[in-house]
C-alpha positions in Angstrom: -167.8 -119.5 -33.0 -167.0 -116.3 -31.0 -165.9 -116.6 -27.7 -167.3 -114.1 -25.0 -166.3 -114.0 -21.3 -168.1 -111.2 -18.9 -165.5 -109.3 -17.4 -166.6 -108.1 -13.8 -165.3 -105.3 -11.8 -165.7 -105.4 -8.3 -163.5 -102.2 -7.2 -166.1 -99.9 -8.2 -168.4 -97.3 -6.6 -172.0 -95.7 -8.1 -172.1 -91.9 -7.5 -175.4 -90.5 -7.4 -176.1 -86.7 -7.5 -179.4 -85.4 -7.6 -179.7 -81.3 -9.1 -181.9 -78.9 -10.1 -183.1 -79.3 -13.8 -180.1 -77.7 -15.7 -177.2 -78.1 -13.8 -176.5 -81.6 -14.7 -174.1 -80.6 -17.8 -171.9 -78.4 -15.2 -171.9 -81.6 -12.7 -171.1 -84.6 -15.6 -168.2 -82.0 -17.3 -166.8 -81.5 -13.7 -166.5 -85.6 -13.2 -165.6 -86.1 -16.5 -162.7 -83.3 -16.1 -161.5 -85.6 -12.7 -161.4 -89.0 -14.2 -165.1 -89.9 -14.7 -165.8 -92.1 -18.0 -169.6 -91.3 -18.6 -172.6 -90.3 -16.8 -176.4 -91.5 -17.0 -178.8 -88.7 -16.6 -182.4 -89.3 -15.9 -185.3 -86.6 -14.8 -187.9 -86.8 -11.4 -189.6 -84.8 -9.0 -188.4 -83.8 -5.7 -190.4 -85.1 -2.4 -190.2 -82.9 0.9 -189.7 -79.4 0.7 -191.4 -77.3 -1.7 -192.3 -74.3 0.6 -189.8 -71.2 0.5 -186.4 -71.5 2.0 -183.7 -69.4 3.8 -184.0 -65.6 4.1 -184.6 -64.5 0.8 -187.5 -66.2 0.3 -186.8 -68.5 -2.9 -188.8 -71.3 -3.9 -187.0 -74.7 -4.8 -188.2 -76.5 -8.5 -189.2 -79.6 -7.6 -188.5 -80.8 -11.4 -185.0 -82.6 -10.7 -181.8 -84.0 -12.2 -180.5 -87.5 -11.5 -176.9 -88.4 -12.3 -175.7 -91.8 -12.1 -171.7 -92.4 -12.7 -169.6 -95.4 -11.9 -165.6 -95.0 -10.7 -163.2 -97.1 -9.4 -162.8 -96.7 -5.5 -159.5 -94.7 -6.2 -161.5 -92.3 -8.5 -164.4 -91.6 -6.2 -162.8 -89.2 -3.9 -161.6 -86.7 -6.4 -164.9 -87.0 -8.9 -167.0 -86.9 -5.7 -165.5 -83.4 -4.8 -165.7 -81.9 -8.3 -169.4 -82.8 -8.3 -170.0 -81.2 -5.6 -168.2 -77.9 -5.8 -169.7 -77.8 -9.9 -173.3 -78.7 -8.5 -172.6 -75.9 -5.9 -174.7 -78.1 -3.2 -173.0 -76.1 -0.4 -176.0 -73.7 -1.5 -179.5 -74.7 0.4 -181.9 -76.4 -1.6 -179.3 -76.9 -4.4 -179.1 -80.8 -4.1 -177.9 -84.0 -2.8 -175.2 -86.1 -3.7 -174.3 -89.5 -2.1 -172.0 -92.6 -2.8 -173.4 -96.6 -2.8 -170.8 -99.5 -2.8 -171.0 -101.9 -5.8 -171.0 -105.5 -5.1 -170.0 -106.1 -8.9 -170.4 -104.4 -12.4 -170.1 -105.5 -15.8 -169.4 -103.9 -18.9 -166.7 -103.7 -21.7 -163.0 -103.1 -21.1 -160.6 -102.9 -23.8 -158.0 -105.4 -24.1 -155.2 -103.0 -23.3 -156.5 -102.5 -20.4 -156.9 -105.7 -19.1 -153.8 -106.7 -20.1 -152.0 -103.7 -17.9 -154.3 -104.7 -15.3 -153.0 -108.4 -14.7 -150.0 -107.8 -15.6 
């Protein structure tokens, strides 16, 4: 019989980045580009302001991307940055992007790994 063990990671931080629709490609290849193993990417609607903003007059899409990508706390500061500056949410209207502490996470990790890890 096959023996499995859950191996749990508890140094880990969920990054979540919410974008207009069709800049989520830019934001995921920045993280990936700083460290960033994968992203999850689901769609929703933005709540709050729909009227115009700023000077110019433009109207935000309320049609939204939602990015979801787990680091290690030593990763988050660097992936967190490339995000943002990719997403360009220094621009009004152009998104949100905050980090959650993760009590625990599961998933697989190679055996090399683990064994660098411990040892």
């Amino acid at each position: 019989m096959n023996s499995r063990e859950m191996v749990v990671l508890t140094d880990v931080k969920l990054i979540t980045c919410i974008v207009q629709r069709g800049a989520a490609e830019d934001v995921i290849n920045a993280a990936r580009a700083a460290g960033a193993q994968g992203a999850t990417v689901h769609y929703g609607r933005g709540m709050g302001v729909r009227e115009r903003l700023g000077i110019l007059g433009f109207a935000v899409n309320v049609e939204k991307e939602v990015i979801n990508i787990v680091v290690s706390s030593e990763q988050v500061e660097r992936v967190f940055e490339s995000m943002y500056l990719a997403g360009n949410l220094d621009t009004p209207g152009a998104g949100i992007m905050y980090v959650t502490p993760l009590e625990k996470a599961a998933t697989f990790v190679p055996q090399e790994v683990l064994d660098k890890l411990s040892g």
